[in-house]
N, C-alpha and C positions, 0 to 999 in steps of 0.2 A: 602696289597691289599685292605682291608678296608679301609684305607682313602683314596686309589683312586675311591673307589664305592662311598664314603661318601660325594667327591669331585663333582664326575658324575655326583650326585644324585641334591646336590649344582645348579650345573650346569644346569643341565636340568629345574630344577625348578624357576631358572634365568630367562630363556631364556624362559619358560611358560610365565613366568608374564610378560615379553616383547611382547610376541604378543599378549595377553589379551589386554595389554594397546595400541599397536598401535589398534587392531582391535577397540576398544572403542574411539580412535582418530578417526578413519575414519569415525565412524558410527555419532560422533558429528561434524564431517569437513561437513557431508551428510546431514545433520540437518541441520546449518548452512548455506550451499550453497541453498537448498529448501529455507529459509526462505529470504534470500537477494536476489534468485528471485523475490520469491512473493513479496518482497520489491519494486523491480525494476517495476515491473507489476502496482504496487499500484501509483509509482510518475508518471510512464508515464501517469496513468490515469489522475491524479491532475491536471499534465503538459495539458495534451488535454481539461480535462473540467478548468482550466485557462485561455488557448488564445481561446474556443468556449465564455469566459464569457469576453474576451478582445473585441472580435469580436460584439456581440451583447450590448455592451455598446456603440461601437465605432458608429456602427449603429443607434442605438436610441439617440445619442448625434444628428446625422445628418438628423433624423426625426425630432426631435425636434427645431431645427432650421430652417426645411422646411417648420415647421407647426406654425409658431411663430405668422405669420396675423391672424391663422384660431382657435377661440378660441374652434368653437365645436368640429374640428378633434384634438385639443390638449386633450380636455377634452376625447376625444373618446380613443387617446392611454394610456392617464391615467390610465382609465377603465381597457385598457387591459392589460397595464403593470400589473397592481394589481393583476389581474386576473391570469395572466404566471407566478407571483415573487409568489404567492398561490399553483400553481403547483408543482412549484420549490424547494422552500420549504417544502414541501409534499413530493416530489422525495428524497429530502438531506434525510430526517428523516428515509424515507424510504432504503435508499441504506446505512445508514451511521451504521455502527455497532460498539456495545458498546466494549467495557473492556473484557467483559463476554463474549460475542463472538467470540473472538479473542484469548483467555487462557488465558489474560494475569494477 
């Protein structure tokens, strides 16, 4: 009768550490899926500020072009290029977070 309690006991404590370890699976599958959202969250943004920087080059390719006779209105989007690529710039530094920020 002792070695089927001895057995039980075996047993029981088996099957403990079985669902320790799947509960410890689920909680890093849950970890895991949060952060390959926030993944997905992060390219589609990449993705949108990509073809908004496809858009606005395509643009100003075809201002530039327009303005090719006009040497003061060329000189005047220069100006403002420098002036939005200064904003821009300023925005990146601003939106872009480090290493540290991130845990990693």
């Amino acid at each position: 009768m002792d070695e089927i309690l001895k057995a039980l006991r075996r047993l029981q404590a088996s099957v403990d550490y079985l669902i320790t370890q799947q509960a410890l699976q689920e909680r890093e599958f849950f970890i895991m899926s949060a952060a390959l959202d926030d993944l997905s969250v992060k390219v589609e943004r990449c993705n949108t500020v990509m073809d908004s920087a496809a858009t606005l080059l395509t643009s100003l390719s075809a201002e530039i072009r327009s303005l090719k006779d006009d040497p003061a209105a060329l000189e005047a989007l220069a100006a403002r290029l420098e002036d939005e690529t200064d904003e821009l710039a300023a925005a990146v530094v601003a939106n872009t977070s480090s290493d540290e920020d991130d845990g990693a």
